[in-house]
Wavefront OBJ file of the C-alpha trace (Angstrom):
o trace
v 320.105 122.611 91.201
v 316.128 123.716 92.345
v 313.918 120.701 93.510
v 311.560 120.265 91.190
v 307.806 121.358 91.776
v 305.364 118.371 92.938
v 301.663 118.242 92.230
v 301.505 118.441 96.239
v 304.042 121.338 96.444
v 301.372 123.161 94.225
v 298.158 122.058 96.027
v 299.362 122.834 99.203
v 300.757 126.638 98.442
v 297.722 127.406 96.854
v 294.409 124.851 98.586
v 293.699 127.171 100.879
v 294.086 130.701 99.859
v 290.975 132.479 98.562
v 289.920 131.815 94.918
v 292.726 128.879 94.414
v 291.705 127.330 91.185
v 293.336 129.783 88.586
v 296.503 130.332 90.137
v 296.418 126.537 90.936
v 296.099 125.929 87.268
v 298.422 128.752 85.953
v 301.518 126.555 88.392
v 300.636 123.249 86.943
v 300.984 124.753 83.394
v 303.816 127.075 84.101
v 305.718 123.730 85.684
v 305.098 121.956 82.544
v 304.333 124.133 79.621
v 300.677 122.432 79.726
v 297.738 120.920 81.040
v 298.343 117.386 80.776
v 294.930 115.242 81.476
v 296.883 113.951 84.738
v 297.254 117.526 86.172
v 293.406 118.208 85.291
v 292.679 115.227 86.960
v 295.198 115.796 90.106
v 293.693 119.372 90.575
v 289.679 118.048 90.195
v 290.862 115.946 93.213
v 292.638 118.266 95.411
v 290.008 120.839 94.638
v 287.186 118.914 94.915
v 285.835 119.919 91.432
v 283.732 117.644 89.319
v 286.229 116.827 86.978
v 283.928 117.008 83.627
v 283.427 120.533 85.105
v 286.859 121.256 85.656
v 287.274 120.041 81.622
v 284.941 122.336 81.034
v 286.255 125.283 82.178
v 289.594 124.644 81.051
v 288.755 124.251 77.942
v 286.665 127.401 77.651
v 290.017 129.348 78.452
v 292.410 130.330 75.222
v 295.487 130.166 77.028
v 295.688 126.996 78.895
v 297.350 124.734 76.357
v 296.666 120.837 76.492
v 299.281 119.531 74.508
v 303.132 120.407 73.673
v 304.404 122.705 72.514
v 302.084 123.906 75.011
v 302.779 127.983 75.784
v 305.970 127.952 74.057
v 304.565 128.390 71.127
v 304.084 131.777 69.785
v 300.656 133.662 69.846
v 300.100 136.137 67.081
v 297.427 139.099 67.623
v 295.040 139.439 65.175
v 293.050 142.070 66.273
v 291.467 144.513 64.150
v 294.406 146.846 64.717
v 297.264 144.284 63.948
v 294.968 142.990 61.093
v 296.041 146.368 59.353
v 299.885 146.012 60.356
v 300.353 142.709 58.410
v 299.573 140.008 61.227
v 299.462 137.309 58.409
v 302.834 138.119 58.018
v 303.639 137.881 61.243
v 301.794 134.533 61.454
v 303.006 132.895 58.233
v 306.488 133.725 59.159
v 305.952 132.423 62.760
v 304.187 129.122 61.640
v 307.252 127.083 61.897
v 307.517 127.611 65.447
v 303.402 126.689 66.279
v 302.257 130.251 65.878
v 298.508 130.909 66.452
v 296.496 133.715 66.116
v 295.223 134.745 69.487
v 292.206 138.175 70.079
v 293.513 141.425 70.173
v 296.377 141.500 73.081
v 295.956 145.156 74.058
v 298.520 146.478 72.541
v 297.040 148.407 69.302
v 299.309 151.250 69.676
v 302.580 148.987 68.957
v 301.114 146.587 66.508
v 302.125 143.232 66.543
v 301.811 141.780 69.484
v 302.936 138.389 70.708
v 303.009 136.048 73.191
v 305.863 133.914 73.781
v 305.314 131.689 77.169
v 305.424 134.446 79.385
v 306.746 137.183 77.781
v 304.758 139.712 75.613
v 306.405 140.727 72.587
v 306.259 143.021 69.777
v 306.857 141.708 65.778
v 307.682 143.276 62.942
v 306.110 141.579 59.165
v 308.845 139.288 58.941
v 308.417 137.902 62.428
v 311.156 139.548 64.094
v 310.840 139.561 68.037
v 311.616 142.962 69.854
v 310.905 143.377 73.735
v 309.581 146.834 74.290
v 308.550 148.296 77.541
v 304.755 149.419 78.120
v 305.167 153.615 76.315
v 303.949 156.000 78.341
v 301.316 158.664 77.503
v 302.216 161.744 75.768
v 302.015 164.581 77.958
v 298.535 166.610 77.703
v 299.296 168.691 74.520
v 296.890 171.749 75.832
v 298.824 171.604 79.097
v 295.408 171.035 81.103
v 294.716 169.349 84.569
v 294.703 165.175 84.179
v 293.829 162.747 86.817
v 295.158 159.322 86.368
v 298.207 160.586 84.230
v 299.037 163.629 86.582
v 301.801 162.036 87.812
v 302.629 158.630 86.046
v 305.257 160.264 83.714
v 307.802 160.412 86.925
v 310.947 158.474 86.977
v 310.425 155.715 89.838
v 306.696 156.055 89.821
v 306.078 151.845 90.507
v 308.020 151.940 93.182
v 306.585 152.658 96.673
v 309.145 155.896 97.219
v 308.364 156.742 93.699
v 304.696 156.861 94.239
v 304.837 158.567 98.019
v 307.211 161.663 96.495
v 304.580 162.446 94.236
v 301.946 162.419 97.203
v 300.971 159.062 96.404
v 298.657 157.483 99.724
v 297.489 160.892 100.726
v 293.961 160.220 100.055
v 294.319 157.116 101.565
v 295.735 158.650 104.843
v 292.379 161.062 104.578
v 290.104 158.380 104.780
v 291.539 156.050 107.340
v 292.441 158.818 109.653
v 290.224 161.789 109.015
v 287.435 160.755 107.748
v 284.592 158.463 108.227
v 283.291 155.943 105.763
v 279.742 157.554 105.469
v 282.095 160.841 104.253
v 284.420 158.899 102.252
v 280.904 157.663 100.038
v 279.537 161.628 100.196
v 283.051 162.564 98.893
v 282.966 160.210 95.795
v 279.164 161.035 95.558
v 280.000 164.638 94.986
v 282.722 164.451 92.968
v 280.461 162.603 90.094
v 282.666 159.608 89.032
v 281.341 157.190 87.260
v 282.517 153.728 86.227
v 285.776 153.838 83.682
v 285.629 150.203 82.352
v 282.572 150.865 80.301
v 279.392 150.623 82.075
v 279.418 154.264 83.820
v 277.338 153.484 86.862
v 278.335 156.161 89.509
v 280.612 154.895 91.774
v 279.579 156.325 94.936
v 276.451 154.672 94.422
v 277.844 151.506 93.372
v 279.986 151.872 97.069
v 277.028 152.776 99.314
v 275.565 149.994 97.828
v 277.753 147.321 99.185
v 278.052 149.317 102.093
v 274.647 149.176 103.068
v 274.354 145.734 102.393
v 273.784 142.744 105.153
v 276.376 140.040 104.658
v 280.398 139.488 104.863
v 283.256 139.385 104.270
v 282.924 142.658 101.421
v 284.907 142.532 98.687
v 286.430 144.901 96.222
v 287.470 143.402 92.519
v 289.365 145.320 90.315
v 288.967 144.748 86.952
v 292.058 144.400 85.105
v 291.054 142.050 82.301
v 291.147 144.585 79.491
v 290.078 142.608 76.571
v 288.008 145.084 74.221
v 289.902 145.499 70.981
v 291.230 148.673 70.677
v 291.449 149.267 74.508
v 294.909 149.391 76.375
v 294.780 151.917 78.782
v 294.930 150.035 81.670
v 298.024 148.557 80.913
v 299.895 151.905 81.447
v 298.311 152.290 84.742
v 298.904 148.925 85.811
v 302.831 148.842 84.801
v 303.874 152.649 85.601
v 301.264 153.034 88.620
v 300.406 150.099 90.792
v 300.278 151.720 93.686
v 297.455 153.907 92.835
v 295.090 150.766 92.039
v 295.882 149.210 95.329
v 295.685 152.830 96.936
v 292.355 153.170 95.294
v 291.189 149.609 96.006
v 291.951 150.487 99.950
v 289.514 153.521 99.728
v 286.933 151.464 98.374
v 287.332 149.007 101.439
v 287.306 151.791 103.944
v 284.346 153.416 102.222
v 282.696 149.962 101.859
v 283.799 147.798 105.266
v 285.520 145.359 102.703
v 288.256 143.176 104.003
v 289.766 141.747 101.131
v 290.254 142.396 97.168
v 291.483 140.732 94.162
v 292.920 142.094 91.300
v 291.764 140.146 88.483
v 294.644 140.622 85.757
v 294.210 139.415 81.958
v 296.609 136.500 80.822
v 297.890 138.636 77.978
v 299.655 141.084 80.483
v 302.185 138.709 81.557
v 304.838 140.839 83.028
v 302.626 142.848 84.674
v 301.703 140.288 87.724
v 305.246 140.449 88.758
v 304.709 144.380 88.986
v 301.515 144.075 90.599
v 302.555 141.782 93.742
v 306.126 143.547 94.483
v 303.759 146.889 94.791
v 301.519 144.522 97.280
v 304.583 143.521 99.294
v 305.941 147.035 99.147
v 302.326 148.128 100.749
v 302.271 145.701 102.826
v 305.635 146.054 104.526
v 305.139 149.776 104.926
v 301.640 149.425 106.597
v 299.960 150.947 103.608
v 297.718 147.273 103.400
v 297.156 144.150 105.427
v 296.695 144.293 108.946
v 295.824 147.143 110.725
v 296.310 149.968 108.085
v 298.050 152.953 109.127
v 298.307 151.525 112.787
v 294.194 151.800 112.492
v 291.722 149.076 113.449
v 291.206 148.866 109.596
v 292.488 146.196 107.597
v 292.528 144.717 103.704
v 294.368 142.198 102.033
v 294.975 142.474 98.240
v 295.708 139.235 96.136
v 296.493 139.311 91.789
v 294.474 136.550 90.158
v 295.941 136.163 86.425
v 292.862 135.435 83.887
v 293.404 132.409 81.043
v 291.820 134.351 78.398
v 288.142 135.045 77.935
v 286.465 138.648 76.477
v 283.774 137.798 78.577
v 285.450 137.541 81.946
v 285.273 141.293 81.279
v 281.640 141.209 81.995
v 281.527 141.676 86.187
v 279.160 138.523 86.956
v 281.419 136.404 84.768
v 284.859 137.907 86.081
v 283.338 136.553 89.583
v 282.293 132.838 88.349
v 285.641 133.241 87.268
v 287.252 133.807 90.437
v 285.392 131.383 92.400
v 286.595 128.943 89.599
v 283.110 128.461 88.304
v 282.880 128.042 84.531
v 282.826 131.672 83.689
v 279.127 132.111 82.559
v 277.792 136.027 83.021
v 274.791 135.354 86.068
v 271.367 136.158 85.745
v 270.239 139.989 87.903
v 269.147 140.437 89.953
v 270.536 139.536 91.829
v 273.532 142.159 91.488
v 277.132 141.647 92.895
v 276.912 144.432 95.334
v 274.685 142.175 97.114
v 275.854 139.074 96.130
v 279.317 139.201 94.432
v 282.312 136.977 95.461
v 281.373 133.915 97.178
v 277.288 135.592 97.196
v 278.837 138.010 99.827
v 278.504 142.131 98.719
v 281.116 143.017 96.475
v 282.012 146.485 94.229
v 283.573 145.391 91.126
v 285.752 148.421 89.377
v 287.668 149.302 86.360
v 291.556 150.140 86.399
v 290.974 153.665 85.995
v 288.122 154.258 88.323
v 290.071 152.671 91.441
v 293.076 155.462 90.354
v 290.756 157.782 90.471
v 290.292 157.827 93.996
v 293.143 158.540 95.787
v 293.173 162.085 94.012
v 289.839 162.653 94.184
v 290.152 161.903 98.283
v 293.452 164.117 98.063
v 292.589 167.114 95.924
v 288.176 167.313 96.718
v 285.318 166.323 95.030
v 285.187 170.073 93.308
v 288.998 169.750 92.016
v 287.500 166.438 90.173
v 284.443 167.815 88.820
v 286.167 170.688 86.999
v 288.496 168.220 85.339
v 286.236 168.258 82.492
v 283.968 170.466 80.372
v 280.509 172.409 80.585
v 278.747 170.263 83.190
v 280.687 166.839 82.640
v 282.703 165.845 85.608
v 286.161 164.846 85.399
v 288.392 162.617 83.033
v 288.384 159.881 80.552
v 291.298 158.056 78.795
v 290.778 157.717 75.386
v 293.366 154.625 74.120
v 293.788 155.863 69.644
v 294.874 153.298 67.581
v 294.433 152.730 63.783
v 295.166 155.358 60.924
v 296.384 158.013 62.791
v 299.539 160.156 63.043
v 300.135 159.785 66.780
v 298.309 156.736 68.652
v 298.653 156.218 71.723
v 296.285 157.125 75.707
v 295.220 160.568 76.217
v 293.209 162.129 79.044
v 290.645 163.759 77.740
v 288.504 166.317 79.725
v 285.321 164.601 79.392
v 283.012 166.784 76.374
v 286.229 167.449 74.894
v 285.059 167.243 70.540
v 286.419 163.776 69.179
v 287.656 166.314 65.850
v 290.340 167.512 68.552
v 291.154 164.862 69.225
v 291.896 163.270 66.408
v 293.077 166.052 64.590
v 294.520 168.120 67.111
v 296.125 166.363 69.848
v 297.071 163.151 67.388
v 297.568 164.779 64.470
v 294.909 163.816 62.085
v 295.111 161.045 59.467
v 297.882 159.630 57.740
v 299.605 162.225 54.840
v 297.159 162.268 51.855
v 294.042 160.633 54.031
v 290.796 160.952 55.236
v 289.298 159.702 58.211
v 286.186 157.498 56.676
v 285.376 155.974 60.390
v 286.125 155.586 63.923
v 285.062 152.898 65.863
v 283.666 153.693 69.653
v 283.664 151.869 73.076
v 286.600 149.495 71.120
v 283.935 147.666 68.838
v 281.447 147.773 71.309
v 280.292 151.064 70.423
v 279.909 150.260 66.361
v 280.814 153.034 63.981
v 280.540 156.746 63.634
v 281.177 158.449 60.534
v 280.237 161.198 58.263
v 278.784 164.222 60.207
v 278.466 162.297 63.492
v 282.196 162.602 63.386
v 281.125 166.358 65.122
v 280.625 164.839 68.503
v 281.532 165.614 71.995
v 283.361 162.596 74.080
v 280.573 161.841 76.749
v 277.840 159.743 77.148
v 275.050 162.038 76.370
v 276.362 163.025 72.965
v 277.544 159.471 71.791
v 274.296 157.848 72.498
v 272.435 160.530 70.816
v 274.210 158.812 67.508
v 273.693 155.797 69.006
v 276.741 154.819 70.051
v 278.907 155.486 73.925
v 281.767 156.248 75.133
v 282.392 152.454 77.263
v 285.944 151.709 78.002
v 287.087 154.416 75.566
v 288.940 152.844 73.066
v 288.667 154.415 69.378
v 289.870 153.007 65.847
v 290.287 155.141 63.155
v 289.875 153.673 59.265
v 290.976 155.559 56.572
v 289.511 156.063 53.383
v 291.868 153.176 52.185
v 289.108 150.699 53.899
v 286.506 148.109 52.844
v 284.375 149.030 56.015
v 282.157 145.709 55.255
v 285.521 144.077 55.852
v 286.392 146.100 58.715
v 282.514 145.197 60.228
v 283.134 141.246 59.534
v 286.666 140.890 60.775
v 284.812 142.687 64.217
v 281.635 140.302 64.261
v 284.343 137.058 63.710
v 285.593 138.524 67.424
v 282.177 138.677 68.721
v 280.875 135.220 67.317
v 284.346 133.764 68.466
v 283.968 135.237 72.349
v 280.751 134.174 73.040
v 280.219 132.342 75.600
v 277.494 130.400 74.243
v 275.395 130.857 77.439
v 272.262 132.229 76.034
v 271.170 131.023 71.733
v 270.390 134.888 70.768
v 274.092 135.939 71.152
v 275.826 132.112 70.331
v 273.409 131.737 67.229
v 273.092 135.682 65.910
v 276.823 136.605 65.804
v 277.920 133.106 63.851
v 274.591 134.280 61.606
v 275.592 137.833 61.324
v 279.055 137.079 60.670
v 277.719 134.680 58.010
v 276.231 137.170 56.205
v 278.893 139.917 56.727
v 281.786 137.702 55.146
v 278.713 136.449 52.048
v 279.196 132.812 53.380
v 275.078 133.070 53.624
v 271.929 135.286 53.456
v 270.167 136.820 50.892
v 272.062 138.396 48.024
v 269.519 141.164 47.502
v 270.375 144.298 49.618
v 267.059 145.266 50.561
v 266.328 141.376 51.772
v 269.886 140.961 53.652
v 268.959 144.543 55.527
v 266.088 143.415 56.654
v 267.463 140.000 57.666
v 270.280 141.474 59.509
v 268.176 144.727 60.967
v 265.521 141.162 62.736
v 269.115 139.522 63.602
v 270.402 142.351 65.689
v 266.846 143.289 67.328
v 266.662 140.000 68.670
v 270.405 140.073 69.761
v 269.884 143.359 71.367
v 265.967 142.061 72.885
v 267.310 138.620 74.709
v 270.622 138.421 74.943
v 271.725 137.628 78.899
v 274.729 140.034 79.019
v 276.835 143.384 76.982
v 278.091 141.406 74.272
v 275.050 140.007 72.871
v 273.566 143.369 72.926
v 276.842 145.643 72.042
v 277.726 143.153 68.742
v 274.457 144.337 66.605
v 276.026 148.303 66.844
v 278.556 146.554 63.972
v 275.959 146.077 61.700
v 273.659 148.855 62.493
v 275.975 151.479 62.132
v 277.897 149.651 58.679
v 274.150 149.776 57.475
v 273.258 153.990 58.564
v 277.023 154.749 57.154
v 277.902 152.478 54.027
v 275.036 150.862 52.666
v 276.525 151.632 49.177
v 279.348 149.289 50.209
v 277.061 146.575 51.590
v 275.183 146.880 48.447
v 278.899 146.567 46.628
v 279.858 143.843 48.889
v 276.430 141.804 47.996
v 277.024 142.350 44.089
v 280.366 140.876 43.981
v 279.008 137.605 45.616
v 280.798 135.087 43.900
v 278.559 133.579 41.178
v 276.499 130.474 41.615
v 273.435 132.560 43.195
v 272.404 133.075 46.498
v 274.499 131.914 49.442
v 272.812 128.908 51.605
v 270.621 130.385 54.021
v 271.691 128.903 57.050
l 1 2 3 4 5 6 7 8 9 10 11 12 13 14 15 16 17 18 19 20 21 22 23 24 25 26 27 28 29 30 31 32 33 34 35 36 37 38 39 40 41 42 43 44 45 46 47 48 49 50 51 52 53 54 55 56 57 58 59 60 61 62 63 64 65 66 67 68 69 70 71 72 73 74 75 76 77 78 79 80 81 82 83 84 85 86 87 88 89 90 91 92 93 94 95 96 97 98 99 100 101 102 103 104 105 106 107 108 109 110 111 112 113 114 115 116 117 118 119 120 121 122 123 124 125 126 127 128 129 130 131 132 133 134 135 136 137 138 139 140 141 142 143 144 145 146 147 148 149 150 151 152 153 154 155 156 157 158 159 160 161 162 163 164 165 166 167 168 169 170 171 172 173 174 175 176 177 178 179 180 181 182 183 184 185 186 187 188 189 190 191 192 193 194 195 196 197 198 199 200 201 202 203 204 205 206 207 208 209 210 211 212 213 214 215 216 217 218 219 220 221 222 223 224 225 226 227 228 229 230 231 232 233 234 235 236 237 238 239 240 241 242 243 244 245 246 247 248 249 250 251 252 253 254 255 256 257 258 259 260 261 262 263 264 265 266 267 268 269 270 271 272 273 274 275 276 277 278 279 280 281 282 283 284 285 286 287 288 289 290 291 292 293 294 295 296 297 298 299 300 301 302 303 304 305 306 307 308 309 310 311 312 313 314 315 316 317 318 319 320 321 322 323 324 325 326 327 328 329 330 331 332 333 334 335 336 337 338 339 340 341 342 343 344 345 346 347 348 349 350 351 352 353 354 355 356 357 358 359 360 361 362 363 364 365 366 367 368 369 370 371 372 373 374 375 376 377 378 379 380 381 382 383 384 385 386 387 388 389 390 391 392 393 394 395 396 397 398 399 400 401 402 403 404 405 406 407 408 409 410 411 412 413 414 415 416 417 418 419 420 421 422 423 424 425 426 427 428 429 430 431 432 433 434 435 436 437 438 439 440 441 442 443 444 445 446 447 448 449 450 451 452 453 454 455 456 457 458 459 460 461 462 463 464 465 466 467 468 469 470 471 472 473 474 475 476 477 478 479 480 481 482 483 484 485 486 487 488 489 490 491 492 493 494 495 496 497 498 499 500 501 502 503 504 505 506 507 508 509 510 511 512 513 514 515 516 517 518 519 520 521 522 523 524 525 526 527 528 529 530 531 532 533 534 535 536 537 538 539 540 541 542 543 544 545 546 547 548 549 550 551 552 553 554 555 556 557 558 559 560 561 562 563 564 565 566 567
């Protein structure tokens, strides 16, 4: 029989390791299920935290439960995705066990999704619980060049030997022992990649920037806290290829003169920590990271830190308040974490696929990279498909590859007898396209010339089956429900905009409710402190360039007893 866990046992594993407070939270409610106000008070005191501020940031977490049943009760996606795939049933047929409907769990191309304590799930409409592993990708279907996915379809691929037979840690050997930092930063320089998570700031840059900057210890973030709806590419790398995040992560420190790194990992990927620190220990023991890499004067320590559940924590300034177990508010910039990150020390904060990147790039030359994609864009992008599509699922796409080849090509097109009426871009970041700005190219340039982007590449497709109006309000609910409530342009304007989207208030007259909304998202987009606020007005802009015959259809069955209050 195991000793049970004291509040002591916990403090002391975890008071003084870097960034204790989430995993010092995460034992307290794995021990009992929840955060009881005794725990929140015995972790405010071994902490030293305020403890209204430690209330505070608990309870601006989804995950961490207060009361029984706690985290054994079931946790329902309903994600735009899942809201197509019947997660009311799911939920109504769950209810008697506690269920609750939780934000899209990253999982769109195996809809339903849930959460069971610590084990991810996947339901069918009458609540029937089937584990499946993470799928992998489907091979290229043109046969070209990939990147990330090169290799990840190989038996064994997690494991340490599994990564190594494939040439796994060959661009890390590069840099340690052949080259210097300053040509480690030319080498990513040259090869042209740019941030994967959404942003696209080139990542050499991003490096010589922390490299060049006074200050210490450096750190290098990855950020695995995939949270967009419609976005779970990650995941695959994560699960089938740890070892070429850490890998990358290491050639980041080298380039950078970082010492240590977190992995920031999103609560809804449960099984994945487990993955994530044998492929640490595996590194570790074999010299790969820690002390001394490669029998080299150059060392780096990775650690996983396991989010609670917050879109925002996304968002890199807020990811970092997060860490230092802050109340995860995005930060004003400047300024910017390369110069003040983790702890106000210089810190490069990357995507998934960005760090897994690297190691090839070092490997195989910045030219190999470059001609990964098409006319004069360099390199790769995976595209996660989910919606009303034959095949969903992550594809590398050679970045300028046409979105109609996608869709229709490599996944098949629409459902039998369909149309596709809509895609979403950047998850719901990027609002709508539709109609003839369906003929676009899958790069920046193009998308924001329809004014849209690319982001963290995840795309929806909607049918001609669709209320799009619906489709827009169930998307602005997320927003208004993952603000962070920092700044009043982004807390106010998505609760008003999703007002007026689901006719609970506003104008019933199209031409006043355009202009209404059109002055609601200008603001948004004008003041708001981070992405969100400015990403959420896209909804409404593009529902408005591609369906104002529905808005106007949507106004006109307002139900009678005039116009809505204005709020």
């Amino acid at each position: 029989m195991s000793t049970p866990v004291t509040d002591d046992d916990i403090l002391a594993r975890w008071r003084h390791e870097p960034a204790p407070l989430l995993p010092v939270l995460h034992a307290f409610h794995d021990r009992d299920g929840f955060l009881s106000e005794e725990a929140i008070r015995c972790v405010a005191k071994g902490l030293r935290i305020p403890l209204a501020e430690l209330y505070g940031t608990v309870t601006f977490y989804h995950f961490f439960q207060r009361f029984p049943p706690g985290k054994a009760a079931p946790r329902v996606c309903d994600g735009p995705i899942c809201a197509l795939h019947g997660c009311a049933d799911v939920l109504a047929a769950l209810r008697k066990d506690g269920a609750t409907p939780m934000p899209c769990a990253g999982r769109c191309d195996e809809p339903v999704p849930v959460l069971v304590g610590d084990r991810q799930r996947v339901a069918d409409r009458d609540g029937r619980l089937e584990d499946r592993a993470t799928p992998l990708p489907p091979p290229r279907p043109d046969g070209g060049a990939e990147c990330v996915f090169a290799r990840v379809r190989e038996p064994g691929r997690a494991t340490l030997a599994g990564y190594r037979a494939g040439g796994g840690y060959a661009g890390l050997q590069r840099a340690v022992r052949e080259l210097t930092p300053a040509q480690v930063l030319d080498l990513i320089d040259a090869s042209g990649l740019a941030g994967r998570g959404g942003a696209g700031f080139p990542t050499g840059r991003k490096w010589r920037a922390v490299a060049e900057a006074a200050g210490g210890p450096k750190t290098i973030v990855c950020n695995a806290d995939e949270g967009e709806p419609g976005c779970f590419k990650d995941r695959v790398l994560l699960d089938h290829d740890p070892h070429a995040i850490l890998e990358g992560m290491a050639i980041a420190a080298r380039a950078t003169g970082a010492t240590r790194g977190f992995v920031y990992l999103r609560y809804e990927y449960p099984h994945t920590q487990g993955i994530l620190e044998r492929a640490i220990a595996e590194a570790e023991a074999a010299g790969l990271l820690g002390e001394s890499i490669l029998g080299t004067g150059f060392s780096f320590r990775v650690y996983v830190r396991r989010g609670a559940g917050a879109y925002i924590c996304g968002e890199e300034t807020s990811l970092l308040n997060s860490l230092e177990g802050k109340h995860p508010f995005p930060r004003n910039r400047p300024p910017f974490p390369v110069t003040h990150g983790f702890e106000d020390q210089p810190t490069a904060v990357n995507n998934v696929e960005t760090l897994c990147s690297a190691g090839p790039i070092l490997a195989r030359g910045a030219e190999w990279y470059r001609g990964l994609g098409m006319g004069n864009h360099a390199g790769t992008k995976v595209i996660s498909l989910s919606g009303d599509v034959r095949r969903p699922g992550n594809y590398e796409v050679p970045l300028g590859l046409p979105l109609a080849t996608l869709l229709h090509g490599w996944a098949g097109g629409p459902l039998p007898g369909r149309k596709v009426q809509a895609v979403t871009m950047a998850g719901l970041s990027g609002g709508f396209l539709a109609g003839a700005d369906l003929d676009v190219t899958l790069d920046e340039p193009s998308l924001r010339a329809k004014g849209s982007f690319l982001g963290a590449g995840g795309i929806m497709v909607f049918d001609d089956t669709r209320d799009m109006v619906e489709v827009a309000a169930q998307a602005m609910h997320f927003f208004a429900h993952e603000s962070c409530g920092k700044c009043f342009p982004c807390r106010i304007g998505t609760q008003r905009l999703t007002e007026r989207l689901e006719r609970r208030a506003g104008p019933g007259d199209p031409a006043t409710w355009r202009r209404e909304v059109e002055d609601i998202g200008r603001t948004m987009k004008a003041t708001s402190a981070c992405g969100l606020g400015m990403a959420a007005p896209l909804v409404t802009e593009s529902l408005l360039r591609y369906f104002g015959p529905q808005v106007e259809a949507h106004l006109r069955d307002r139900p009678s007893g005039g116009e809505a209050h204005p709020a």
